[in-house]
C-alpha positions as a printed Julia matrix, in Angstrom:
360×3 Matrix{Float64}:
  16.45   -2.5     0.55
  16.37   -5.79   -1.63
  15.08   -6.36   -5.1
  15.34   -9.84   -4.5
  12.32  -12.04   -6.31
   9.11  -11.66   -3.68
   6.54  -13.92   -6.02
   3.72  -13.32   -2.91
   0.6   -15.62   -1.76
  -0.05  -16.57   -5.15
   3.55  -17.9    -6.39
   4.39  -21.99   -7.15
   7.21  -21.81   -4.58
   8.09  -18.99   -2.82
  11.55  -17.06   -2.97
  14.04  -16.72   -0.84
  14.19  -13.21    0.5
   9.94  -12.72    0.39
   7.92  -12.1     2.96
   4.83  -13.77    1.55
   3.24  -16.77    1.1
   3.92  -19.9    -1.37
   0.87  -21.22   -3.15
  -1.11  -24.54   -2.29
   1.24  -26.65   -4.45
   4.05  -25.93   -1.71
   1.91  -27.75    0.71
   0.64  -30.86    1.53
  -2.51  -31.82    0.17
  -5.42  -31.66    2.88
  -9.31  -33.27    2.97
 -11.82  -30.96    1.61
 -13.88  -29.69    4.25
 -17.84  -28.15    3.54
 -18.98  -26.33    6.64
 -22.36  -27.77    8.23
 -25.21  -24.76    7.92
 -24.54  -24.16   11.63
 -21.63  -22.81   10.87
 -22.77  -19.57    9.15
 -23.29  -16.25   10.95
 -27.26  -15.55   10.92
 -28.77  -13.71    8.13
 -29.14   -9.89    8.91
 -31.38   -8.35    6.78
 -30.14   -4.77    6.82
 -26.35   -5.48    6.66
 -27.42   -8.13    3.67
 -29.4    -4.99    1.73
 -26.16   -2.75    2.65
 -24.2    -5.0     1.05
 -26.52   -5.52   -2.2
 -26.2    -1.56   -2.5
 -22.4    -1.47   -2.6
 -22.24   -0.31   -6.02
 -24.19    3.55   -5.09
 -21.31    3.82   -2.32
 -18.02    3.37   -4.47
 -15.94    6.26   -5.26
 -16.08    8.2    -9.14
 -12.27    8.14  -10.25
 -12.58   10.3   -13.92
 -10.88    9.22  -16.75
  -7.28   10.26  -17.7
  -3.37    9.42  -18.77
  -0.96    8.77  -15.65
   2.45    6.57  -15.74
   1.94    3.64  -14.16
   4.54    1.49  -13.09
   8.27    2.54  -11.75
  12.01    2.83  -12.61
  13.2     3.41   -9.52
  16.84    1.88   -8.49
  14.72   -0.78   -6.06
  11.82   -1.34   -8.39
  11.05   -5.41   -8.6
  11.81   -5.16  -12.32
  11.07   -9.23  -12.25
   7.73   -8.8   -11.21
   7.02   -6.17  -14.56
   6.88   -2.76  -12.25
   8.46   -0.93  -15.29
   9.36    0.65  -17.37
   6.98    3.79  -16.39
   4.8     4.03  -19.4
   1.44    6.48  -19.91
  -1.63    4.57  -19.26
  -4.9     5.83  -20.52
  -7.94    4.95  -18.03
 -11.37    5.35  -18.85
 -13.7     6.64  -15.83
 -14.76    4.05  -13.32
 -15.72    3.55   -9.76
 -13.9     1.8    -7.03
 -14.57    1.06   -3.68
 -13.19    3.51   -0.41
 -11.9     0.56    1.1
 -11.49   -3.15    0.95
 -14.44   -5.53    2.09
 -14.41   -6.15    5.17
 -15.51   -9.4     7.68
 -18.65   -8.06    8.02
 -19.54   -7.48    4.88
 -18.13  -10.73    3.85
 -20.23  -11.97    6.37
 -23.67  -10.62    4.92
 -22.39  -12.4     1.5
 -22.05  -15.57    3.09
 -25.14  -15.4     5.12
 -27.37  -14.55    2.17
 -26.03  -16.65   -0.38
 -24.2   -20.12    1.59
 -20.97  -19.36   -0.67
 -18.44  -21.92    0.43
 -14.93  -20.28    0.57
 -12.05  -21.57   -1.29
  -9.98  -22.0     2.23
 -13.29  -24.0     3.88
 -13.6   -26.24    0.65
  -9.92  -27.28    0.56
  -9.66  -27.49    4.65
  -6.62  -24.97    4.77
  -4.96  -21.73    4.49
  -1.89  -20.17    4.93
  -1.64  -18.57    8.53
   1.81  -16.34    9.6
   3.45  -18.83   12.17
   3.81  -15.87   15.31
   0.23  -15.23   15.09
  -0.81  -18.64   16.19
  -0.5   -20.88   19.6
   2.99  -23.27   19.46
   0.75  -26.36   19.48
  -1.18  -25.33   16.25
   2.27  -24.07   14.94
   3.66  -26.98   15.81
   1.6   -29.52   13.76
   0.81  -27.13   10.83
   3.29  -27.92    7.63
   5.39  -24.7     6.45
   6.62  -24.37    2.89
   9.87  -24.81    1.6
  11.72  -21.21    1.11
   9.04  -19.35    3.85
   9.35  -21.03    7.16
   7.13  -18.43    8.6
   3.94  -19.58    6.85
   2.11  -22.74    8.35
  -0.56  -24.94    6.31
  -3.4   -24.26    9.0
  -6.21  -26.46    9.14
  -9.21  -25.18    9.26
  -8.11  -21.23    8.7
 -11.1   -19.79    6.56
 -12.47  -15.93    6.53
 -14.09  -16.21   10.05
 -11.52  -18.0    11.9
  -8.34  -16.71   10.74
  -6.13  -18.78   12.63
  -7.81  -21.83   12.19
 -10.45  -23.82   14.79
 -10.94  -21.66   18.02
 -10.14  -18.02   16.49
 -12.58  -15.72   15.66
 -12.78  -12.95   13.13
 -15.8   -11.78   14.92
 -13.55   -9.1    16.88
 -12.15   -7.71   13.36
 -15.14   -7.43   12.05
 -14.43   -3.62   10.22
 -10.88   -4.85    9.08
 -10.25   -6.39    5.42
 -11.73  -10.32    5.23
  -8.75  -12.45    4.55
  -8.36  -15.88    3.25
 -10.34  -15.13    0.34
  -9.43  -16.42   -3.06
  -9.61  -15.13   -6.24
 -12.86  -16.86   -7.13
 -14.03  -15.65   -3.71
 -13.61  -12.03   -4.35
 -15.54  -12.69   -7.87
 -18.22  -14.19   -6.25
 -18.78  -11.8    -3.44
 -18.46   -8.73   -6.51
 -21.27  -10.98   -8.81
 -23.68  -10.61   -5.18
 -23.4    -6.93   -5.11
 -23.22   -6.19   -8.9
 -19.53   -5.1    -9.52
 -16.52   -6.96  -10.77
 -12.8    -6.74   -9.74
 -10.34   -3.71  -10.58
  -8.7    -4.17  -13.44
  -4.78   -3.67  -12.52
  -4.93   -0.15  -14.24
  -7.45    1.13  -12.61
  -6.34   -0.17   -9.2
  -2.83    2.01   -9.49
  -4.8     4.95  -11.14
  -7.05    4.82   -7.71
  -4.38    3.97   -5.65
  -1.91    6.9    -6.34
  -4.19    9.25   -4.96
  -3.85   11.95   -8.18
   0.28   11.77   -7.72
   2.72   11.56  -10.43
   4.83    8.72  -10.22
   4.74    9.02   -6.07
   6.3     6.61   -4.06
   3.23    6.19   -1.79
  -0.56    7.13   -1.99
   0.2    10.47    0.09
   3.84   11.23   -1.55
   7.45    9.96   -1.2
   8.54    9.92    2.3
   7.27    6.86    4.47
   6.32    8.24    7.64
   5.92   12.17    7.16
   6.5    14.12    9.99
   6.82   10.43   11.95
   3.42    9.92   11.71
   2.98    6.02   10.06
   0.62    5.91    6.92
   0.17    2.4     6.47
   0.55   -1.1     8.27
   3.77   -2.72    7.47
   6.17   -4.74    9.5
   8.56   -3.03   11.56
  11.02   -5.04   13.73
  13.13   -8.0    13.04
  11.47  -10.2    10.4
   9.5   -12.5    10.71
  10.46  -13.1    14.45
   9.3    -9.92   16.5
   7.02   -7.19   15.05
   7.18   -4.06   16.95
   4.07   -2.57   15.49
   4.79    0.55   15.52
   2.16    1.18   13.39
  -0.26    0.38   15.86
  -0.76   -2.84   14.56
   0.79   -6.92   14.3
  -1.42   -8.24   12.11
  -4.17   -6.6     9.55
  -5.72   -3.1    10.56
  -9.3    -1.85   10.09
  -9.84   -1.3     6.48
 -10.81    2.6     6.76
  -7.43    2.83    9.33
  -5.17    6.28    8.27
  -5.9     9.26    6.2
  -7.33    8.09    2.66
  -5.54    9.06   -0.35
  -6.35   12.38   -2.27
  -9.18   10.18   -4.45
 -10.58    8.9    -0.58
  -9.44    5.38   -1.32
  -7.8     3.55    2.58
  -4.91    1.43    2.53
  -4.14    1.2    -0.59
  -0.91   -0.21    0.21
   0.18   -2.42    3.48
  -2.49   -3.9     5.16
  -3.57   -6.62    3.11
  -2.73   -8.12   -1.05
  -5.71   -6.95   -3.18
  -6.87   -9.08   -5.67
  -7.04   -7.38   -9.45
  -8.95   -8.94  -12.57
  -5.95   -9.49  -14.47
  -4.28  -12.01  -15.62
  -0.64  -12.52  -14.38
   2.2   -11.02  -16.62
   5.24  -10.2   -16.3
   5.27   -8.1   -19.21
   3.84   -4.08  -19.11
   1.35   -2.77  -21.03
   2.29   -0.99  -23.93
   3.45    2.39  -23.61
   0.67    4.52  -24.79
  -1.93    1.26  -23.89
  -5.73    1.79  -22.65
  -7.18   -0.31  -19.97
 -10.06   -0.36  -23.16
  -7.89   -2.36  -25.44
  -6.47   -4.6   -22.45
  -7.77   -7.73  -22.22
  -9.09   -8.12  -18.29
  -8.89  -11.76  -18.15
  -6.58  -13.29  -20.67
  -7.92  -16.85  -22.36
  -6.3   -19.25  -20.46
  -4.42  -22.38  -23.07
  -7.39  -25.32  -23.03
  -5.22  -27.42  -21.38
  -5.09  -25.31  -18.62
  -6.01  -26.49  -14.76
  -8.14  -23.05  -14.35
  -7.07  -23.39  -10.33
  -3.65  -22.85  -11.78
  -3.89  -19.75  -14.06
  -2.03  -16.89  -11.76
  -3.48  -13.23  -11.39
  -2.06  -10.03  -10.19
  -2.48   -8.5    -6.74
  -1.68   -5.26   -5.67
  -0.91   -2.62   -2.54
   1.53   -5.14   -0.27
   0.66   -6.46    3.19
   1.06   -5.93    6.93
   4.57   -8.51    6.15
   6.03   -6.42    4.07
   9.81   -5.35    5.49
  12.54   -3.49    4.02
  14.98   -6.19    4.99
  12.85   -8.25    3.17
  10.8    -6.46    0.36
   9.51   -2.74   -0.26
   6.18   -4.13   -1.72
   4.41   -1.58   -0.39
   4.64    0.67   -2.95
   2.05    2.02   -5.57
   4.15    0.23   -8.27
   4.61   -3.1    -6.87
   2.39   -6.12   -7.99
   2.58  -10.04   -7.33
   0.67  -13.09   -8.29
  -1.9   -15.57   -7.23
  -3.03  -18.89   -8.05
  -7.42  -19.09   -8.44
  -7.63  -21.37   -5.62
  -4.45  -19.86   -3.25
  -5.21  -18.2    -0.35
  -3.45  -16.47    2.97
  -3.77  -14.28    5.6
  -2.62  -11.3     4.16
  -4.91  -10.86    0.92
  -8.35   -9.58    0.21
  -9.87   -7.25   -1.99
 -11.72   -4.09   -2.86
 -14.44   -4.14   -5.76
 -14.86   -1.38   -8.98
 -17.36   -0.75  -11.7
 -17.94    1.45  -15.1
 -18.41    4.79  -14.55
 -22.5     3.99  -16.24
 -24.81    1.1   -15.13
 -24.11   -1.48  -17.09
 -23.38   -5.53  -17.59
 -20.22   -6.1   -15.39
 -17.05   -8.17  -16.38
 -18.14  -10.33  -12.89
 -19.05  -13.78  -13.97
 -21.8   -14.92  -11.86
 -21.97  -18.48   -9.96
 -23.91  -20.38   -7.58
 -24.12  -17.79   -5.1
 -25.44  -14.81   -7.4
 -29.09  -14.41   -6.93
């Protein structure tokens, strides 16, 4: 393995050596594009109130101490994995599994919220997955050759004009920014995972485990998660079962019943990007979620942390699918391989979601 700098979807320029995908600054500039009304999937009134009651569906994690983070020899050290330090996390809830299209859909249908992707006319698309004319004309960053600057890729036509998400419809929604993922949690009443509780969840009850189910990969053979297996980027095997994302309930859930927690797809956390840890002994209660930004601050610039790694990640590459590992993303930066799953407090209450435009 590497431990070679993998800055993922959200970084100003992307590393050599990473899988993932440089942020909007690395590309050219495009049009911004609003979608006409006909553009939306109709309104469906059960799948919009299933959506509303999100919150009565995600999973009680109870409070308590774990080490977070890791000191293992191939730990990204540069991207503030360690040192392992003990983390005290109050009792929240988190959802099973990420959103989904669907549900993403039902968001979009009841509330006309305008992607970040569909407002700035683009998103980053992995080059293999789309036709040699689109790849052709679509710009690629410097330092990831494998990304293209799609036109027209958005959340329901992931590879830009002609594909359809419609067929994916139970696997994570992609091309979703930041901003996006606050929205859609301000619609159902929850707010993002806080990075702390997102590792708490995602370990599954382990100490200091490799992976949500333990240490070994693929235990007795059997694959666990959606990576990348082949020669990157050029040929994916999919051995896994899958090129590309997987449904977001896809494997066995962890021993708390969260899916995918790592592979898959980039998830989206509340906080602020840093490279520093918390300090040893910290409390998610006397962490700031969302850091003040300085006033002269473009808020579309001001990075936060993802977690869990995506269907890219490649040991020739990266090993960012690990419970440890964490990257960063821009609030307007999108991609193919990031999403998000929502949390709450453990009690009704006001949540840390900020709403906008599309909260009713």
């Amino acid at each position: 393995m590497t431990s070679s700098p993998d800055p993922g979807p959200g970084a100003p320029a992307a590393a050599a050596g990473s899988c993932c995908a440089a942020g909007r600054d690395a590309a050219p500039s495009c049009a911004e594009v609003v979608p006409a009304p006909g553009d939306r999937p109709a309104p469906s009134p059960d799948a919009i109130a299933h959506g509303r009651r999100r919150l009565e569906r995600a999973l009680p994690i109870p409070a308590a101490t774990f080490l977070m983070g890791s000191d293992d020899a191939d730990a990204h050290r540069a991207d503030g994995e360690g040192p392992v330090r003990p983390v005290h996390v109050p009792a929240f809830r988190i959802d099973a599994a990420c959103v989904t299209v669907e549900e993403f859909a039902a968001f979009v249908a009841d509330t006309g919220h305008v992607t970040t992707a569909e407002r700035l006319g683009w998103s980053y698309v992995f080059a293999p997955h789309l036709d040699a004319a689109v790849r052709r004309a679509s710009p690629r960053p410097a330092g990831t050759p494998w990304w293209r600057a799609v036109e027209g890729a958005r959340w329901d036509a992931p590879e830009g004009p002609g594909s359809d998400a419609a067929a994916r419809g139970d696997h994570p929604v992609v091309h979703v920014s930041v901003d996006d993922a606050r929205a859609f949690a301000a619609w159902c009443g929850m707010r993002l995972p806080r990075e702390a509780e997102w590792e708490r969840a995602a370990r599954g009850g382990l100490e200091q485990a490799r992976y949500p189910w333990g240490d070994d990969l693929t235990p007795g053979g059997e694959h666990r998660c959606n990576i990348f297996q082949g020669l990157f980027p050029m040929r994916d095997d999919a051995a896994d079962g899958f090129s590309g994302t997987a449904p977001a309930r896809w494997y066995e859930p962890n021993g708390l019943g969260l899916f995918q927690c790592v592979g898959n797809v980039w998830e989206h956390c509340a906080d602020a990007w840093d490279r520093d840890p918390a300090p040893t002994g910290g409390s998610t209660a006397d962490l700031a979620v969302e850091p003040a930004a300085s006033p002269a601050a473009d808020p579309a610039l001001v990075r936060h942390v993802l977690r869990g790694g995506s269907f890219l990640c490649h040991d020739s590459y990266c090993n960012r699918y690990c419970v440890a590992a964490r990257t960063a993303s821009a609030a307007h930066d999108t991609a193919g391989n990031s999403g998000f799953r929502l949390a709450a407090d453990a009690t009704p209450g006001p949540t840390t979601s900020r709403p906008g435009p599309s909260a009713r």
